[in-house]
C-alpha positions in Angstrom: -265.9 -55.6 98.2 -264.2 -54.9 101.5 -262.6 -50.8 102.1 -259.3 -50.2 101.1 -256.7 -49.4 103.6 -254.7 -47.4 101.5 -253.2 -46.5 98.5 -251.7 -49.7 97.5 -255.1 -51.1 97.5 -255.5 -49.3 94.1 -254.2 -52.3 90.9 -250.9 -51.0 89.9 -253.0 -51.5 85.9 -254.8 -48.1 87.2 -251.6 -45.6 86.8 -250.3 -47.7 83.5 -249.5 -46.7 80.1 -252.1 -49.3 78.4 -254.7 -48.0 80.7 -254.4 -44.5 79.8 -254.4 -45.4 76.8 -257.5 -47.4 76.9 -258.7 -44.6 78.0 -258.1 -42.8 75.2 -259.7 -44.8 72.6 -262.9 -45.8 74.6 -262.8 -41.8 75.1 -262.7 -41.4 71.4 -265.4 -44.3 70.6 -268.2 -42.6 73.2 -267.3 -39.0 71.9 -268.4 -39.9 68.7 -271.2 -42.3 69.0 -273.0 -39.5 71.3 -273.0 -37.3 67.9 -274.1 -40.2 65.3 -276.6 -41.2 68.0 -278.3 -38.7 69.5 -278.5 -37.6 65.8 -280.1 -40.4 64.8 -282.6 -40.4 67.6 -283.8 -37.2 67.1 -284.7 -38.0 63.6 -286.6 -41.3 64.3 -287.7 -40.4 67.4 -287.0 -43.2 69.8 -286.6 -42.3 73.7 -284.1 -45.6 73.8 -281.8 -44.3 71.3 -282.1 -40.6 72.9 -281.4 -41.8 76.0 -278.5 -44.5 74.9 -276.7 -41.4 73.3 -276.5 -39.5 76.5 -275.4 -42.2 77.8 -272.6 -41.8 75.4 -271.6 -38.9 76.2 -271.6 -39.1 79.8 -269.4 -42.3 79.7 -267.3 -40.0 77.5 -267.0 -37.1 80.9 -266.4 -40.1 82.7 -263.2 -41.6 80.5 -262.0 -37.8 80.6 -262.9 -37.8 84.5 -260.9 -40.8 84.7 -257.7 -39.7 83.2 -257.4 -36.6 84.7 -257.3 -37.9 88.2 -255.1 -41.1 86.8 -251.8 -41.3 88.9 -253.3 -39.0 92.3 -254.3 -40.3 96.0 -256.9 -42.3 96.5 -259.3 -39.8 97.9 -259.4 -37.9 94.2 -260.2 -40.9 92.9 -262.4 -41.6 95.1 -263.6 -38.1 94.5 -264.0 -38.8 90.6 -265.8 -41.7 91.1 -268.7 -39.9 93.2 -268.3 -37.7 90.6 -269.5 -40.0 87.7 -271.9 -42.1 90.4 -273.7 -38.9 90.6 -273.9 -38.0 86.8 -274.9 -41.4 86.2 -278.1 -41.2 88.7 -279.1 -37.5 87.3 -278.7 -39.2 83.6 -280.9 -42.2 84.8 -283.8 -39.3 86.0 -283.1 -37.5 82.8 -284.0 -40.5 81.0 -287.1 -41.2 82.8 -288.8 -37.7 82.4 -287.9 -37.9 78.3 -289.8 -41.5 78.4 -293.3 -39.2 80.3 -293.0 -36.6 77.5 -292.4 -39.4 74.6 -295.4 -41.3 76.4 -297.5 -37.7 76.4 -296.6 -37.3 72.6 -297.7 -40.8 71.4 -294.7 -40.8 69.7 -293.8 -43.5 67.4 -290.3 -43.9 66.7 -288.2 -45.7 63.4 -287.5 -49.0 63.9 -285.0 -49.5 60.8 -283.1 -46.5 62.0 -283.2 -48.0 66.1 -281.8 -51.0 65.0 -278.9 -49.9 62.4 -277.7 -47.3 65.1 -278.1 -50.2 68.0 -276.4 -52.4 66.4 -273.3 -50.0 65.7 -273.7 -49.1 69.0 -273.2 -52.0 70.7 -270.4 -53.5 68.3 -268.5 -49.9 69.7 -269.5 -50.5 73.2 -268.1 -54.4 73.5 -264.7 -53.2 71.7 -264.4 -50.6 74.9 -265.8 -53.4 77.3 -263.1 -55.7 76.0 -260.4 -53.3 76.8 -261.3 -52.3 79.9 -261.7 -55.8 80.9 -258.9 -56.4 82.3 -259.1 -53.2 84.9 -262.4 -53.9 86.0 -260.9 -55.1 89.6 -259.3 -51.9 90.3 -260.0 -49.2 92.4 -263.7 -47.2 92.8 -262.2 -45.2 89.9 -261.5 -48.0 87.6 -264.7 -50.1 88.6 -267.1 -47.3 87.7 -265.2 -47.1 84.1 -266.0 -51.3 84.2 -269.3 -50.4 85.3 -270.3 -48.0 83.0 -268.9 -50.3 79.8 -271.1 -52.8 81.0 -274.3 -51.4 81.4 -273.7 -49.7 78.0 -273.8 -53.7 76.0 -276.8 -54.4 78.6 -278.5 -50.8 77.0 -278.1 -51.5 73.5 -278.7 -55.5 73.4 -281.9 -53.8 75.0 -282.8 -50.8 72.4 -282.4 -53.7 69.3 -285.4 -55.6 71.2 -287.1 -52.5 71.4 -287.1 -51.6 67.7 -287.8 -55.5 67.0 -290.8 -54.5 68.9 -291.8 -51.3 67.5 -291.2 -52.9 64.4 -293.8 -55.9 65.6 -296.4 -53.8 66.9 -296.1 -50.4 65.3 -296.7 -48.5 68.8 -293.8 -46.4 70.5 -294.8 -49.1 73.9 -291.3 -50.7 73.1 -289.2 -47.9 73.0 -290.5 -46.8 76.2 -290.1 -49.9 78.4 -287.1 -50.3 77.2 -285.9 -46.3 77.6 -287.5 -46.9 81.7 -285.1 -50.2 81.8 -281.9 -48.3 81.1 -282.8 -45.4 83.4 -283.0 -47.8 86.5 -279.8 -49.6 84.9 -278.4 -46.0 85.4 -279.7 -45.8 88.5 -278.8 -49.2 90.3 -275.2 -48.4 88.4 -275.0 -44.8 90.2 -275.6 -46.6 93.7 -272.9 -49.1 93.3 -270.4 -46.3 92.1 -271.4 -44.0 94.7 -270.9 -46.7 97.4 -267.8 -47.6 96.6 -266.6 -44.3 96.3 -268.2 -43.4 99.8 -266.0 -46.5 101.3 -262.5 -45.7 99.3 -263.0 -41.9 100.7 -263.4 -42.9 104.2 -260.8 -45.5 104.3 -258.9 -42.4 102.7 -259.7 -40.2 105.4 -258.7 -42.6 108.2 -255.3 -43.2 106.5 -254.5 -39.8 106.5 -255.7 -39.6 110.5 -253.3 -42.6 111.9 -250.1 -40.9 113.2 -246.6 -42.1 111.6 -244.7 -44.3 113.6 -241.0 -43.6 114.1 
C-alpha cells in the first residue's frame, strides 16, 4: 500500500463513534480471554494455549493503544502503530523461548482442556474480526488492529489441531509446532505493522516540512 500524503489519507471510519466502540467490546473480549486462558494453560500445560493468551492480552494494549490516540495526527498514529508492531515481535520471541523450555521439560500438555479453551477462543476472536472488518482499510493504526484480529482466528484454528494432535499421539510434539507457528505469525505480523507505520510517519514528517502557500 502506497505512503499517505496526509491526514486525509486516514478512512474517516477511524475517528467514528462505531469504531470506538468496536473498540471497546473487542477491548473487553481480549481482556478477559487473557484471564480464562492463560489460566487454563497453566493448568494443562500447553505452550499453544500459553502463548495464544498473551496474545490476548497484548491485542487487548493494543485496542487500548488504539483508542487513546483515536482522533490525533497522523504521526501519533503512526506512533501507536510502531508501538504495537514492536510488542507484537517481542511477544513472537517470548513465545519462542516458552516453546525451548516446554521442549526441555518434555512436557505433555491436556488436550480436552486445549481444545474447550481453543474453541471459545476462536468463537471470541471471529466476533472481534467481524467488527473490525469493516476498518481493516484504514490507516497503519487501524490495519494493525485488522492485523492483529486476523492472526488471532489463524492462532486458534491452529492450537485445536495441535490438541487433535496431542490427543492422537500423546507427546507435547503438537503443541510445540504449533506454539513456533504463531510466534513467526507474530513475527511476519510485527514487520508488516512496523512498515507501515515507518511509511505513515515519514509521509508525516514531509507533510509537516512543505511550506504553506499563500
Amino acid at each position: 500500500m502506497p505512503c499517505c500524503s496526509s491526514d486525509s489519507c486516514a478512512s474517516s471510519a477511524g475517528t467514528s463513534g462505531r469504531f470506538r466502540r468496536v473498540l471497546w467490546i473487542a477491548l473487553v473480549i481480549n481482556g478477559g480471554m487473557f484471564v480464562a486462558e492463560i489460566a487454563a494453560g497453566l493448568l494443562s500445560g500447553s505452550a499453544a494455549l500459553q502463548a495464544d493468551a498473551l496474545d490476548f492480552l497484548a491485542d487487548a494494549s493494543n485496542y487500548a493503544i488504539s483508542l487513546f490516540v483515536l482522533g490525533m495526527t497522523l504521526r501519533w498514529r503512526a506512533g501507536a502503530a510502531w508501538i504495537k508492531g514492536a510488542s507484537m515481535g517481542l511477544f513472537g520471541l517470548w513465545v519462542l523461548a516458552t516453546v525451548v523450555w516446554h521442549i526441555a521439560h518434555g512436557s505433555v500438555p491436556d488436550a480436552p482442556t486445549m481444545g474447550m479453551i481453543g474453541t471459545l477462543a476462536l468463537v471470541m476472536n471471529l466476533i472481534c474480526l467481524l467488527l473490525l472488518m469493516a476498518f481493516r482499510d484504514g490507516d497503519a493504526n487501524m490495519r494493525s488492529v485488522w492485523i492483529c484480529s486476523r492472526n488471532d482466528v489463524i492462532a486458534n484454528v491452529a492450537v485445536l489441531l495441535a490438541a487433535l494432535g496431542v490427543f492422537g499421539t500423546g507427546t507435547g510434539w503438537p503443541d510445540f509446532i504449533v506454539a513456533s507457528l504463531m510466534a513467526g505469525l507474530a513475527l511476519q505480523g510485527a514487520a508488516t505493522i512496523l512498515r507501515d507505520a515507518t511509511c505513515e510517519w515519514r509521509s508525516a514528517e514531509d507533510t509537516a516540512a512543505v511550506p504553506i502557500l499563500r
